[in-house]
Structure formats: C-alpha cells, structure tokens
GUVO-298055 format. One record per residue (C-alpha): residue number from 1; x, z negated, y negated. Coordinates in nm, 4 decimals. Layout:
N
NUM/X/Z/Y $
...
END
This chain:
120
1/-1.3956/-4.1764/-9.5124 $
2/-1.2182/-4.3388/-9.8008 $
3/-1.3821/-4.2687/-10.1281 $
4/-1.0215/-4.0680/-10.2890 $
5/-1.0301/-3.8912/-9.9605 $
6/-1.3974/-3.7477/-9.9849 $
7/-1.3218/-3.6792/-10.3843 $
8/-1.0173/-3.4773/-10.2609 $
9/-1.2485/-3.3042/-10.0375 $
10/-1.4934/-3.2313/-10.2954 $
11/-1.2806/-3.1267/-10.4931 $
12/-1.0564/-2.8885/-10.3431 $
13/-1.3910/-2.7360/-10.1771 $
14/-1.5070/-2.6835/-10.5376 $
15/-1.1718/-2.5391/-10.6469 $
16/-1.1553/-2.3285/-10.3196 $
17/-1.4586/-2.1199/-10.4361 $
18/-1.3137/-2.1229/-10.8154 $
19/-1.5594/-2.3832/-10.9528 $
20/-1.4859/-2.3912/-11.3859 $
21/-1.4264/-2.7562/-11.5697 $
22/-1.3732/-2.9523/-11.2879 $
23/-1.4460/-3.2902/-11.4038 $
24/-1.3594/-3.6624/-11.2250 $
25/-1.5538/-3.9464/-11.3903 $
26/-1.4151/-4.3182/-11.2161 $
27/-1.7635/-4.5145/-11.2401 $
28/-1.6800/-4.7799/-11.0571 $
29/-1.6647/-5.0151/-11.3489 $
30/-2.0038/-4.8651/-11.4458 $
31/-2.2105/-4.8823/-11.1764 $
32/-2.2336/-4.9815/-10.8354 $
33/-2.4650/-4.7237/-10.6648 $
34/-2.1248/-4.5124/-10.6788 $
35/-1.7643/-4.4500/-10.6712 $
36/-1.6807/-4.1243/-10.8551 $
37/-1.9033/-3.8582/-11.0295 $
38/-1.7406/-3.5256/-10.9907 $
39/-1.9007/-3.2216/-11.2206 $
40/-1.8488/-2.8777/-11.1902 $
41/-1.9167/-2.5416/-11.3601 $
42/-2.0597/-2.2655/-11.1585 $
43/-2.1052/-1.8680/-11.2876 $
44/-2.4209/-1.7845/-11.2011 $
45/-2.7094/-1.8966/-10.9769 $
46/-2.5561/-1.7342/-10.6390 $
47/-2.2230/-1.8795/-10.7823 $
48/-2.3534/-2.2679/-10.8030 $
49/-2.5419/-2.2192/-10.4355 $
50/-2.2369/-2.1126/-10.2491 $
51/-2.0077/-2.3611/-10.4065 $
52/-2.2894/-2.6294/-10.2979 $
53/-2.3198/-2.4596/-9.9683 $
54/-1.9333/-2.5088/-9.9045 $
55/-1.8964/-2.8370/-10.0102 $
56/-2.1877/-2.9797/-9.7775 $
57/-2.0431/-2.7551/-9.5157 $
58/-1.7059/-2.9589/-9.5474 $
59/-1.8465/-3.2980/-9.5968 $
60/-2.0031/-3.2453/-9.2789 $
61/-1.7116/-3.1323/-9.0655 $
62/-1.5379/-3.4473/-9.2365 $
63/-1.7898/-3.6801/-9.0503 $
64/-1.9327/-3.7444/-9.3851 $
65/-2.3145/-3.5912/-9.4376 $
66/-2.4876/-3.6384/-9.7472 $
67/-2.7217/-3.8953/-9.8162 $
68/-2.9319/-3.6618/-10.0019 $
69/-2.8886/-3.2846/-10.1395 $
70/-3.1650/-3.2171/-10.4711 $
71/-3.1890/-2.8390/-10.6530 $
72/-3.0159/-2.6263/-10.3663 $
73/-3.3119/-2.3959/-10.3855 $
74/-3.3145/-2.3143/-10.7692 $
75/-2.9042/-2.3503/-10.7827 $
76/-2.9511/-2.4337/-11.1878 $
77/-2.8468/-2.7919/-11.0609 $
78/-2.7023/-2.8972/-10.7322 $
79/-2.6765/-3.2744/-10.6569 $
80/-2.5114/-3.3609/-10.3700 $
81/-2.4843/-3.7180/-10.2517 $
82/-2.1886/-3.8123/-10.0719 $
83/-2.2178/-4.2159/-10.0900 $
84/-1.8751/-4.2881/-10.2737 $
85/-1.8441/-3.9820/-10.4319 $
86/-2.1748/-3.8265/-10.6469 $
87/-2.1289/-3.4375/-10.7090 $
88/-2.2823/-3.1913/-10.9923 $
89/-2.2582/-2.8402/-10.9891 $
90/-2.4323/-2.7266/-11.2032 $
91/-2.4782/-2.3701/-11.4580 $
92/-2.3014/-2.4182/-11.8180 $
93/-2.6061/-2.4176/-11.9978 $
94/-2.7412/-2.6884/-11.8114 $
95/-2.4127/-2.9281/-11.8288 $
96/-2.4761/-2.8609/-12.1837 $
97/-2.7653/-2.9328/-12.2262 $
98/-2.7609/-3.2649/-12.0209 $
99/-2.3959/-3.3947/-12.1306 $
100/-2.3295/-3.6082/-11.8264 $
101/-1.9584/-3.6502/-11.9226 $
102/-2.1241/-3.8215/-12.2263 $
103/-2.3851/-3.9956/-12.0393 $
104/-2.1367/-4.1857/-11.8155 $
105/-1.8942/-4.2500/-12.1226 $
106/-2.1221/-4.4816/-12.2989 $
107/-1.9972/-4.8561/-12.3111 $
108/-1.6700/-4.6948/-12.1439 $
109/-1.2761/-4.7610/-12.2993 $
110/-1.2890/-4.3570/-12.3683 $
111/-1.6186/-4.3363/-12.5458 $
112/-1.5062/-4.6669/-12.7475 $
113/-1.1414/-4.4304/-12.7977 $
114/-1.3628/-4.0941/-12.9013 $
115/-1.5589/-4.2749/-13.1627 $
116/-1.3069/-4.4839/-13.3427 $
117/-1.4617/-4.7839/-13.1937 $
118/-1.1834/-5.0586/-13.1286 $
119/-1.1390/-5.1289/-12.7867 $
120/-1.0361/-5.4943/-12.6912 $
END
C-alpha cells in the first residue's frame, strides 16, 4: 500500500471515531525510518483504545498489519506502526506534555518560519 493511501486510511479511521487535532507531519526529509507521523487527540482512556482498536482493525483488512503496536493496554499513548505511516493517539495531557509536533519541527522550514529564523 502506497504510503498517502495508508495515511488516508489512518486518517479517516481516526476521524471516523471523532479523533480531536488531527495532525499530518511529512518526515520524509527528516528521517528515513518513516514516511508520515500522524497524531491524534483522544477523550479519555476508553476513547484513545477504541480509536487504536479501529485503526489496526482497518490496517489489517487493507493487507497492511503493523509492524509493532506499544501502550494499547494503558491507552494514555497508543503507537501504532504502520511502516510508511507512524501513528499517535494519544490523551491531551500527554501530547502536551511530550510536544511531538515540536519534536519533529526542529531543523524543519516551519520551525525555522515559527521562530523568526531565516530560512534559505
């Protein structure tokens, strides 16, 4: 599966179970271990589960299992690894607290942009 196809996938699964602050980081300029980082906001604990629960659900129908699947049991933090495609759903006060959107947009043209920085 393409990697814009298995985002789309992601994605609408997210948005299918009302997942808040749907975020699409393009990485590919970043790093090569992935494609896309795609972060979510869930509501609560059963909220974050199910919306993990659906998306592996899909990914699998798709032909497309994850590589790996960390913090399904707690649901504070649900990492799903889908190759091209690297998903985070995650409780606000988590995604708070760790900033990934941040994280990836060190040394990127929109971090440079944010900070005044002059961008070549």
């Amino acid at each position: 599966m393409h990697s814009e196809a298995l985002l789309k996938l992601a994605q609408s699964s997210l948005e299918d179970l009302k997942a808040r602050d749907i975020r699409v980081l393009d990485v590919r300029s970043l790093t090569t271990v992935t494609n896309f980082l795609l972060i979510a906001s869930g509501t609560s604990v059963r909220h974050v589960k199910s919306m993990a629960d659906q998306l592996i659900e899909n990914a699998k129908l798709a032909g497309q299992s994850p590589l790996g699947i960390e913090g399904q049991e707690a649901g504070e933090w649900v990492l799903i690894d889908l190759a091209d495609v690297v998903v985070h759903v995650m409780q606000p006060r988590t995604r708070e607290f760790y900033k990934l959107e941040d994280l990836w947009a060190v040394g990127s043209d929109a971090a440079a942009k944010s900070s005044g920085t002059r961008v070549p």
